[in-house]
TIMI-2910 file (N, C-alpha, C, CB; in pm, 1 decimal, decimal comma, always signed):
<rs>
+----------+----------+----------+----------+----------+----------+----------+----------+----------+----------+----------+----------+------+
!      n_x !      n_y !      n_z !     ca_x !     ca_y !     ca_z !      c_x !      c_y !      c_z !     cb_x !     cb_y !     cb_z ! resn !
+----------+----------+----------+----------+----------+----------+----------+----------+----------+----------+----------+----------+------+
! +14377,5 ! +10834,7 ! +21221,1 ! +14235,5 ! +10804,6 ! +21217,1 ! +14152,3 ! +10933,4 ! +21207,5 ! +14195,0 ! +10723,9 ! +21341,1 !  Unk !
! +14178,2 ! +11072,9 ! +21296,2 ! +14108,1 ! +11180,5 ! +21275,1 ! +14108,1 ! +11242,2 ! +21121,6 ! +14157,1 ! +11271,0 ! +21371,3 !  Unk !
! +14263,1 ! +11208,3 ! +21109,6 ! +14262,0 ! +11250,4 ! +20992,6 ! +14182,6 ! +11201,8 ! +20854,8 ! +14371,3 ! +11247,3 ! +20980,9 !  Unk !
! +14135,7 ! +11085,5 ! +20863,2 ! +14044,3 ! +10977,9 ! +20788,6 ! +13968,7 ! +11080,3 ! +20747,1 ! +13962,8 ! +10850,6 ! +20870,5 !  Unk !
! +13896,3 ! +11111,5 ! +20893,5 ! +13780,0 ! +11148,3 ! +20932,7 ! +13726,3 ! +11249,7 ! +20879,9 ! +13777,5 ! +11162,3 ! +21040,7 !  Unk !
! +13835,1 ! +11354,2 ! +20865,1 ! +13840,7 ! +11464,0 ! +20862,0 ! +13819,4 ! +11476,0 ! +20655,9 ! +13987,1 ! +11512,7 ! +20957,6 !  Unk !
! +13841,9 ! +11408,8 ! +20623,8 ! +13894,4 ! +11429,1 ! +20443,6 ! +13793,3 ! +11389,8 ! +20406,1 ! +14024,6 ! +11344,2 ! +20361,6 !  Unk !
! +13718,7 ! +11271,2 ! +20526,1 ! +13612,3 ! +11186,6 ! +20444,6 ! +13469,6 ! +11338,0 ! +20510,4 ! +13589,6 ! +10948,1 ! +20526,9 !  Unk !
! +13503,0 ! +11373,9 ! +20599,6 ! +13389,9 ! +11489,6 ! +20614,6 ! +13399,4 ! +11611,3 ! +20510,1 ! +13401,6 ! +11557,6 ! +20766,2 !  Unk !
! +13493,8 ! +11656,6 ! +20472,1 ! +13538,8 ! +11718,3 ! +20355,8 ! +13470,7 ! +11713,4 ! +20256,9 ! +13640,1 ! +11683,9 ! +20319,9 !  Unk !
! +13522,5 ! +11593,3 ! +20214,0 ! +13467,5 ! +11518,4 ! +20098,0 ! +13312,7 ! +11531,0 ! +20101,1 ! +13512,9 ! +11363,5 ! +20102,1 !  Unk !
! +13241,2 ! +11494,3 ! +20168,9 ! +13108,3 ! +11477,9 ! +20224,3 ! +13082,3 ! +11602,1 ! +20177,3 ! +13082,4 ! +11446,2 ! +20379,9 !  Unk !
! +13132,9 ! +11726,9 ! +20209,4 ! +13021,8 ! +11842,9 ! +20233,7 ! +13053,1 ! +11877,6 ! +20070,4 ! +13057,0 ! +11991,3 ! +20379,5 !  Unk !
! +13172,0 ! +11884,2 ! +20035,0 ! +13230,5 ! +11915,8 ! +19874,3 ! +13094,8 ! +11881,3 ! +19747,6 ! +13392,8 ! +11782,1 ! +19838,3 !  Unk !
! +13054,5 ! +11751,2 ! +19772,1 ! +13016,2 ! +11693,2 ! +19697,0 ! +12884,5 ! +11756,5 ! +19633,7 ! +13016,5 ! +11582,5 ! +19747,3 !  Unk !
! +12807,3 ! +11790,9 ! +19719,4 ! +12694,6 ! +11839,3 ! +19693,1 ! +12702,9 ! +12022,3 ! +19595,0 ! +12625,7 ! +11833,6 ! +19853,6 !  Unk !
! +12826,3 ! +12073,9 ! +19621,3 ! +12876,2 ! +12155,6 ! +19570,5 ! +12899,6 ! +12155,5 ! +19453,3 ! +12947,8 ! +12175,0 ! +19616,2 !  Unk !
! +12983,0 ! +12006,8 ! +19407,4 ! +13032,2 ! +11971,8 ! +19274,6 ! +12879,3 ! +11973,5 ! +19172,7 ! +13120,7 ! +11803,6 ! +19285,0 !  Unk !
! +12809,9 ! +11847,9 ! +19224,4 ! +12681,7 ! +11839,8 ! +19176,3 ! +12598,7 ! +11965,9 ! +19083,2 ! +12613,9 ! +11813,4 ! +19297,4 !  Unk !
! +12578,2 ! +12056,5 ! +19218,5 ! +12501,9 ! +12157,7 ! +19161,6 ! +12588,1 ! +12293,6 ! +19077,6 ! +12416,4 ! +12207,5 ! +19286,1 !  Unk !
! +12725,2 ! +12270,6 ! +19077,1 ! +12804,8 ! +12319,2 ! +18966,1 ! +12810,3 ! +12258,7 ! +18835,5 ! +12923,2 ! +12322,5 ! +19003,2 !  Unk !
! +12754,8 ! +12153,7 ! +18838,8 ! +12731,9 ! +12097,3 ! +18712,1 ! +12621,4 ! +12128,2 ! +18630,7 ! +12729,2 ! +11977,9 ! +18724,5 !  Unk !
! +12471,3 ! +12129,9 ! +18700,4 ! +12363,7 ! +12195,2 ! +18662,6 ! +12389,6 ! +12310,2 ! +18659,6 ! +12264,4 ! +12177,7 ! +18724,7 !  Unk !
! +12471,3 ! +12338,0 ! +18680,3 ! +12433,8 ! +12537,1 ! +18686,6 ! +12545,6 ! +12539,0 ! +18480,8 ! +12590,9 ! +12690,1 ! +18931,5 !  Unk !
! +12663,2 ! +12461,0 ! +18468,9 ! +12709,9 ! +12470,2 ! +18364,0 ! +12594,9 ! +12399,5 ! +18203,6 ! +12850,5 ! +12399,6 ! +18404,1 !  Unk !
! +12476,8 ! +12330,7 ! +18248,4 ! +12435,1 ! +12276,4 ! +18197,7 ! +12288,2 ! +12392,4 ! +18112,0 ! +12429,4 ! +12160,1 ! +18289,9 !  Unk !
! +12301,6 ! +12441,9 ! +18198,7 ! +12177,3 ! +12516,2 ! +18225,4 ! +12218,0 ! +12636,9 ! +18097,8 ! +12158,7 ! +12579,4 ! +18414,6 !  Unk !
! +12389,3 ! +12702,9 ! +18164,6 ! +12463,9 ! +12799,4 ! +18096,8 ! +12414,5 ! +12753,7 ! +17959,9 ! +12627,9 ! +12799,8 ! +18124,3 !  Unk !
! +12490,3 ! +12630,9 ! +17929,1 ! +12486,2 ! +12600,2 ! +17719,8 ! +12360,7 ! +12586,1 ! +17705,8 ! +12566,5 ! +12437,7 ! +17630,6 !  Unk !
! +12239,4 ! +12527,0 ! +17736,3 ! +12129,0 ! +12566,4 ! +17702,6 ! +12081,3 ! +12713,9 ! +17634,1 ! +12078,7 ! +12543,7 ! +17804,4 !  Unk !
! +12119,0 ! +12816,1 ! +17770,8 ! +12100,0 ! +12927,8 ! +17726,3 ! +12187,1 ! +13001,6 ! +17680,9 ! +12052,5 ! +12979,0 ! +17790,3 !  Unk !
! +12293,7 ! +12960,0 ! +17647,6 ! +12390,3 ! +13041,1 ! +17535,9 ! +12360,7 ! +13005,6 ! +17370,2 ! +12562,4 ! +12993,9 ! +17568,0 !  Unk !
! +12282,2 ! +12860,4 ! +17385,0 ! +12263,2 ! +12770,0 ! +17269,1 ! +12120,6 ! +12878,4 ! +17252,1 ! +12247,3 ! +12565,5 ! +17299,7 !  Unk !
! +12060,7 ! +12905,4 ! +17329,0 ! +11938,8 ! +12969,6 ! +17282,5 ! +11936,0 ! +13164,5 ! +17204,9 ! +11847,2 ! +12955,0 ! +17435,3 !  Unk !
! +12092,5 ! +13184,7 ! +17311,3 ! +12110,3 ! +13339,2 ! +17258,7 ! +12169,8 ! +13317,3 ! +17111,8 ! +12227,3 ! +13441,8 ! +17364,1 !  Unk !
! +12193,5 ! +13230,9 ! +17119,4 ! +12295,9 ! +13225,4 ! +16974,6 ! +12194,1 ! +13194,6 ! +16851,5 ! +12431,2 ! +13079,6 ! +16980,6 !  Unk !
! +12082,3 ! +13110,8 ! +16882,2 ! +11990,5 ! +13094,9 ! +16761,9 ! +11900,8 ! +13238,2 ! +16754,7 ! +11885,7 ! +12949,2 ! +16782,3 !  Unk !
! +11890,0 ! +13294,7 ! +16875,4 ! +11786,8 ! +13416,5 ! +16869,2 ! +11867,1 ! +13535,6 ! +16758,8 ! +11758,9 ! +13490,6 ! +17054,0 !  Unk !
! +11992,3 ! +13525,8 ! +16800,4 ! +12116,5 ! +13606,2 ! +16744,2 ! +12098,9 ! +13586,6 ! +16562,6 ! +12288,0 ! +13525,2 ! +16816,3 !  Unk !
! +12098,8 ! +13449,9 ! +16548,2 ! +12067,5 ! +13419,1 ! +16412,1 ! +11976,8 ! +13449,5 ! +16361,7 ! +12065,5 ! +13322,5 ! +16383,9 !  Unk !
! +11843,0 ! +13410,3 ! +16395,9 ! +11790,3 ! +13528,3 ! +16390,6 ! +11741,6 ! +13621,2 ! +16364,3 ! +11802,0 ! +13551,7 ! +16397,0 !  Unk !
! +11789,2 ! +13729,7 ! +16458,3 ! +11820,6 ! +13871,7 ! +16400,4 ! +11860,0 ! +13903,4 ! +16306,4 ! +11884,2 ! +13931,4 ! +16445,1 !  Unk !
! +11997,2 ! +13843,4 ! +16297,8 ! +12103,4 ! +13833,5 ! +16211,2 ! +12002,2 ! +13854,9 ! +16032,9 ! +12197,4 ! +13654,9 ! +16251,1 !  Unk !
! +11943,1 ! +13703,1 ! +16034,5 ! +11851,7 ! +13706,9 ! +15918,2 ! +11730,0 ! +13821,2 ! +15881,3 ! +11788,9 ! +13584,4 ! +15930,3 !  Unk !
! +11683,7 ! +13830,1 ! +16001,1 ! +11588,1 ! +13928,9 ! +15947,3 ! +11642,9 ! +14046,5 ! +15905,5 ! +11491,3 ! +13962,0 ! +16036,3 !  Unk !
! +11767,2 ! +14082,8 ! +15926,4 ! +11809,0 ! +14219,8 ! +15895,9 ! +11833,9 ! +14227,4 ! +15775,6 ! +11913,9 ! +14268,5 ! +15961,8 !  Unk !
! +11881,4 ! +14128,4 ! +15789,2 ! +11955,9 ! +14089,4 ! +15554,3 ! +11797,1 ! +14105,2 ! +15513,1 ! +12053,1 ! +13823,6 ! +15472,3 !  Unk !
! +11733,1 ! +14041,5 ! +15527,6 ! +11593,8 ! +14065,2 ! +15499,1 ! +11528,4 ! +14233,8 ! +15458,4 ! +11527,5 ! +14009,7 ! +15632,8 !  Unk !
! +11515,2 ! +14274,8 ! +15597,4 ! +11477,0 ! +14430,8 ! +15600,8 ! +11601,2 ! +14486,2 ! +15498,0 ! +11482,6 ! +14510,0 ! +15783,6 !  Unk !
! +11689,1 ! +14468,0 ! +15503,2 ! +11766,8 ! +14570,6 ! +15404,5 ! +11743,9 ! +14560,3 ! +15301,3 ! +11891,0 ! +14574,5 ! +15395,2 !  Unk !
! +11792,4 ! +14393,5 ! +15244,0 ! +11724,7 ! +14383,0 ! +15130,8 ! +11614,2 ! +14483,6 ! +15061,9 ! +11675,4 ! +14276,8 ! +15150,3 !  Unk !
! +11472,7 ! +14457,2 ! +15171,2 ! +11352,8 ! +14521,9 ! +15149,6 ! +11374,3 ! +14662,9 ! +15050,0 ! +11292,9 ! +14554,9 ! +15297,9 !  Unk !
! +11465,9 ! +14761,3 ! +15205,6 ! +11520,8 ! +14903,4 ! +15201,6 ! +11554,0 ! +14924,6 ! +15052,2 ! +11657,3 ! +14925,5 ! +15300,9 !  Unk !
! +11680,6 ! +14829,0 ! +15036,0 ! +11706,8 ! +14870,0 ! +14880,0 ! +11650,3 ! +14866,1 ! +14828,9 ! +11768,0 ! +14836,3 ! +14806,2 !  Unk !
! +11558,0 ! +14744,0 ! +14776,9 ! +11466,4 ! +14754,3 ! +14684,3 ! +11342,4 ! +14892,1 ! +14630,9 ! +11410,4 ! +14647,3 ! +14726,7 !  Unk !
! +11326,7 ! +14914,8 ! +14789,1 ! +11235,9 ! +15008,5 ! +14802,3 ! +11304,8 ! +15169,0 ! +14743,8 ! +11191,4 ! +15000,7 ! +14964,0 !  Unk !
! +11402,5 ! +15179,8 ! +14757,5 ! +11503,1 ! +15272,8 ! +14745,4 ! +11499,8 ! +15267,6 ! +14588,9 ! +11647,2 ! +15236,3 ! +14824,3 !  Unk !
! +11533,4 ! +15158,3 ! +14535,2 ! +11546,5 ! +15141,2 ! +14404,3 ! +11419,6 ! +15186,9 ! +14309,4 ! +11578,4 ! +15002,6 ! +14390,4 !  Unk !
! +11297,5 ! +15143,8 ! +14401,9 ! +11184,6 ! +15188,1 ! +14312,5 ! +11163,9 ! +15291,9 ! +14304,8 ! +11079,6 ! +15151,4 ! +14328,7 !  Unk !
! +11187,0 ! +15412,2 ! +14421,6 ! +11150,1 ! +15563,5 ! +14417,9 ! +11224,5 ! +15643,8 ! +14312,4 ! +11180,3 ! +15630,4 ! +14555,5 !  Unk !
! +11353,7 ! +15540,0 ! +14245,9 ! +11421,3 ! +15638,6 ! +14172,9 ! +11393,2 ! +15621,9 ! +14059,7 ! +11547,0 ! +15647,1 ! +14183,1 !  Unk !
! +11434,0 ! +15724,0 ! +13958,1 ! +11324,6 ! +15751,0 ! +13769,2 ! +11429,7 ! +15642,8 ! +13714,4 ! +11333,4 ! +15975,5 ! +13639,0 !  Unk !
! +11363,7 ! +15597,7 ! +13613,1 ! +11450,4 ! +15481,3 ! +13516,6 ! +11574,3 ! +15520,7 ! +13493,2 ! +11394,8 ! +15451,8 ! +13370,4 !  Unk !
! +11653,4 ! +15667,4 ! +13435,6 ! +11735,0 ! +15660,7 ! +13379,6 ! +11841,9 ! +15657,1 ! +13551,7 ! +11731,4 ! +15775,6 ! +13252,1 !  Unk !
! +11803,3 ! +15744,2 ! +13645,4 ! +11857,8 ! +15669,5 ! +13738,1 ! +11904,1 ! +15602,2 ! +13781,0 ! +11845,9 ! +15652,0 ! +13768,8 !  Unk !
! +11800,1 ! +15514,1 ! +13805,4 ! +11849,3 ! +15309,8 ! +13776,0 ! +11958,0 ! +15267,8 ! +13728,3 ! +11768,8 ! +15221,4 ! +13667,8 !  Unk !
! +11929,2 ! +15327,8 ! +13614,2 ! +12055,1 ! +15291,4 ! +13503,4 ! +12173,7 ! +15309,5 ! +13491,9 ! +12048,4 ! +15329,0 ! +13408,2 !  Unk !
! +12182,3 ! +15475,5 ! +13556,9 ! +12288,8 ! +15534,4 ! +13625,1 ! +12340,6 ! +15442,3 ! +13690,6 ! +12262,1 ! +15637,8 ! +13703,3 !  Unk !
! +12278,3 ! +15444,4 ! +13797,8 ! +12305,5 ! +15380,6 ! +13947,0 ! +12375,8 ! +15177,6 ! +13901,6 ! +12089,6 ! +15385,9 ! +14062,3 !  Unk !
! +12272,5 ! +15142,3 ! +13818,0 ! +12423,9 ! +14988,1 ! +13798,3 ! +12516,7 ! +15050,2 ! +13722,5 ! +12384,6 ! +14810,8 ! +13689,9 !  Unk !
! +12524,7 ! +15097,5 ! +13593,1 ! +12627,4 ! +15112,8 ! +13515,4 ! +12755,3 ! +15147,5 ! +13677,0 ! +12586,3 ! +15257,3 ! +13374,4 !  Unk !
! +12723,2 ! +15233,9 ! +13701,9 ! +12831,5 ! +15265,2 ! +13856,1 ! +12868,2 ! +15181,3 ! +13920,4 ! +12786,0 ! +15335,9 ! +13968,6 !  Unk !
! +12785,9 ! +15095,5 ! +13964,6 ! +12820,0 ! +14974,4 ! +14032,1 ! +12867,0 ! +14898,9 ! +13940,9 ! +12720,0 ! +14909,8 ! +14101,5 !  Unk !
! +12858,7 ! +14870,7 ! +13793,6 ! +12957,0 ! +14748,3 ! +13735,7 ! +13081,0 ! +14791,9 ! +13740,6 ! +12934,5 ! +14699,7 ! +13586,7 !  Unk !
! +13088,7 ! +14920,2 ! +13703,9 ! +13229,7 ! +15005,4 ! +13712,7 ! +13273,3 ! +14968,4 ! +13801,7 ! +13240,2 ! +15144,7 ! +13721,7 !  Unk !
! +13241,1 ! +15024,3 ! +13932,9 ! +13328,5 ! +15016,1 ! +14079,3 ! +13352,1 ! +14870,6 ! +14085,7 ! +13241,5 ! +15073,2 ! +14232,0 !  Unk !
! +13309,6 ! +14785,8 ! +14037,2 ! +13334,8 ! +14618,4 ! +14039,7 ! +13427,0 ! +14560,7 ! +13983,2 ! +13243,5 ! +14544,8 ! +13990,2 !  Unk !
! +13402,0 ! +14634,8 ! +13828,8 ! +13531,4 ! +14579,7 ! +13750,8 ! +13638,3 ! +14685,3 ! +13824,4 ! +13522,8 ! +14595,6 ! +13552,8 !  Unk !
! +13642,8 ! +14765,6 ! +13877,3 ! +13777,2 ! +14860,1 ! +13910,9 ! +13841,2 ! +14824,8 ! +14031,1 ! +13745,9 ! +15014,5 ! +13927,9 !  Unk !
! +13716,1 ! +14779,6 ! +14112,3 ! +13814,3 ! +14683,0 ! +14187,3 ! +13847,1 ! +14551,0 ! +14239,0 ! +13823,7 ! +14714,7 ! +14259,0 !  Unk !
! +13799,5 ! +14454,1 ! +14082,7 ! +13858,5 ! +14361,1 ! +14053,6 ! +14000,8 ! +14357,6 ! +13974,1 ! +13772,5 ! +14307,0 ! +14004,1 !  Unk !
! +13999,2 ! +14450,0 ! +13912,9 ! +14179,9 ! +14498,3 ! +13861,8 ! +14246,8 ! +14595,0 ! +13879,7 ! +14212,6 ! +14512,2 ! +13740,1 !  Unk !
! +14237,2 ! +14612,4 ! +14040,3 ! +14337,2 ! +14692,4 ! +14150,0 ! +14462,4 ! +14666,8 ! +14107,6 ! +14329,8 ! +14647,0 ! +14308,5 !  Unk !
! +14535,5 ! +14711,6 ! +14089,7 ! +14709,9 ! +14694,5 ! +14077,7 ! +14724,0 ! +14671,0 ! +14287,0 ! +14823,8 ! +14910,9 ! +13980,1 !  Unk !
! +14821,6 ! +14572,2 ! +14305,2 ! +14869,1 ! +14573,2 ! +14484,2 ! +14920,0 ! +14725,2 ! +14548,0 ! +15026,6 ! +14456,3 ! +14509,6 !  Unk !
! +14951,6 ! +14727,1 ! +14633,2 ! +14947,3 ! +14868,2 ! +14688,0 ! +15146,8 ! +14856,3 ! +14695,7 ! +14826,8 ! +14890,8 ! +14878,7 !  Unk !
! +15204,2 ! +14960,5 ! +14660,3 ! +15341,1 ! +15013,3 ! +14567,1 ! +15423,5 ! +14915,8 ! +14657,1 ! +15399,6 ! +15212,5 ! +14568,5 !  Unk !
! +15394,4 ! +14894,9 ! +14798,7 ! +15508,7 ! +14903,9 ! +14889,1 ! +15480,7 ! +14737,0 ! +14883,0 ! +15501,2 ! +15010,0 ! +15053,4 !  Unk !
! +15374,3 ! +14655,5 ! +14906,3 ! +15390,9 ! +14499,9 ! +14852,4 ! +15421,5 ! +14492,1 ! +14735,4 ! +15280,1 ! +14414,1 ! +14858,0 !  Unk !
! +15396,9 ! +14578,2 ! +14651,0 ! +15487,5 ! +14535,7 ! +14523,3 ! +15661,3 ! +14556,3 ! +14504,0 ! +15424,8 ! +14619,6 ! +14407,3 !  Unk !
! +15679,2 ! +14632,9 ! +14578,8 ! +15867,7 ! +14646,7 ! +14627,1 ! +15906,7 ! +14538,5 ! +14711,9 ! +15916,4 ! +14795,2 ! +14730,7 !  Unk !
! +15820,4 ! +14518,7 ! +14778,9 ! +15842,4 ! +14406,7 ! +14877,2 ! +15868,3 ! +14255,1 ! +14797,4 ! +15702,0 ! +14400,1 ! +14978,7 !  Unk !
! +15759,1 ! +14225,6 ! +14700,1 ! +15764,0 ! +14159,7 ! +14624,0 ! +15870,8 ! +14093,4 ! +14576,3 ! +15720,1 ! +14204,0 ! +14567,3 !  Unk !
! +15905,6 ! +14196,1 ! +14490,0 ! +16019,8 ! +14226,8 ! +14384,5 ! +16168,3 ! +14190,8 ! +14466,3 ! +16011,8 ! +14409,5 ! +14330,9 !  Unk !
! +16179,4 ! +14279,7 ! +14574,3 ! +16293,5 ! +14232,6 ! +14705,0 ! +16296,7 ! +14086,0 ! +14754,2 ! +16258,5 ! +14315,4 ! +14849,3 !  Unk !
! +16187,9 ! +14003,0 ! +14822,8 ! +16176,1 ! +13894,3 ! +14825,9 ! +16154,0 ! +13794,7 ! +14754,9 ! +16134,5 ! +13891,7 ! +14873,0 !  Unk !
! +16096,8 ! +13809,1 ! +14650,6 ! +16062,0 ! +13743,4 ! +14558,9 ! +15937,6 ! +13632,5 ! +14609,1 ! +16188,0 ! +13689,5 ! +14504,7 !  Unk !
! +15837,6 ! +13698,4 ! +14662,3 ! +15743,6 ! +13609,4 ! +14677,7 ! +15622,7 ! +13658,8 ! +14584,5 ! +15711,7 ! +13594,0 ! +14826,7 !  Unk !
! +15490,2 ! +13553,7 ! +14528,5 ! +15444,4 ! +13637,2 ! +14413,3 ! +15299,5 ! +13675,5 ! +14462,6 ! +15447,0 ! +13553,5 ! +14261,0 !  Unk !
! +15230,7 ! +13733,5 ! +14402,0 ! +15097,5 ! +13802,6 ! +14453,1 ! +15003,2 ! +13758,2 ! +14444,9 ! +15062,8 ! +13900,3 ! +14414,1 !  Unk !
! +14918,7 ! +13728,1 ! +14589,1 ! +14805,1 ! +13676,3 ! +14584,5 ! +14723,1 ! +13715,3 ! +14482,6 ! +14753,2 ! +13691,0 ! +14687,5 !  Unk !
! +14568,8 ! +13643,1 ! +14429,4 ! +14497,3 ! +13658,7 ! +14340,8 ! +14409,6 ! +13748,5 ! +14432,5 ! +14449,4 ! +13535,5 ! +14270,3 !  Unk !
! +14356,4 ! +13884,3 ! +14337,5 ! +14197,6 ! +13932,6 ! +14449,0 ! +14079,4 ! +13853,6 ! +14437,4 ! +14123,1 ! +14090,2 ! +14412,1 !  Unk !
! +14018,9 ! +13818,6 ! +14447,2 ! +13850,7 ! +13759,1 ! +14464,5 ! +13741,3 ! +13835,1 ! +14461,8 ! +13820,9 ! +13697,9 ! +14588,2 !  Unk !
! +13768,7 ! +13974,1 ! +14473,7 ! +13714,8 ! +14062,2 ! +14429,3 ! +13592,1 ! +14068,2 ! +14640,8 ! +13640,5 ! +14011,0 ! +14228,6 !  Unk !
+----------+----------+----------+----------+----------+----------+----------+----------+----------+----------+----------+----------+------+
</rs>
């Protein structure tokens, strides 16, 4: 019978414990749900501001510049869209016989 007593007083004091561990987890995703959109965000405005940067970057420089400056960039694009694999997956390759992923550039 003490022993009843004893589990059911237990129990009793536990409870109010459980409760307000629940609000306190409730409270947490709220405000993790809120760091995470603030995060986003950021996130966006920065693509934004850079964006800006380049652009701005782009205008200070003289036309033939410019011109410079993509012709370089199509280069470096096409060059490393038709990378040859690096020697040692290609031995590897050849040994196993498994075949080579596509790049995506």
């Amino acid at each position: 019978m003490k022993l009843i007593k004893y589990i059911a007083l237990i129990l009793l004091l536990m409870a109010p414990l459980v409760i307000t561990n629940s609000c306190r987890t409730s409270n947490l995703d709220n405000r993790e749900r809120r760091i995470q959109r603030e995060k986003r965000k950021r996130q966006k405005n920065d693509t934004v501001l850079y964006q800006k940067a380049l652009k701005r970057h782009m205008k200070s420089q003289t036309k033939d510049t410019r011109k410079s400056m993509r012709r370089a960039l199509h280069e470096a694009n096409r060059n490393r869209e038709h990378k040859r694999e690096f020697f040692i997956k290609r031995w590897f390759r050849e040994w196993f016989g498994y075949k080579q992923e596509r790049n995506k550039g």
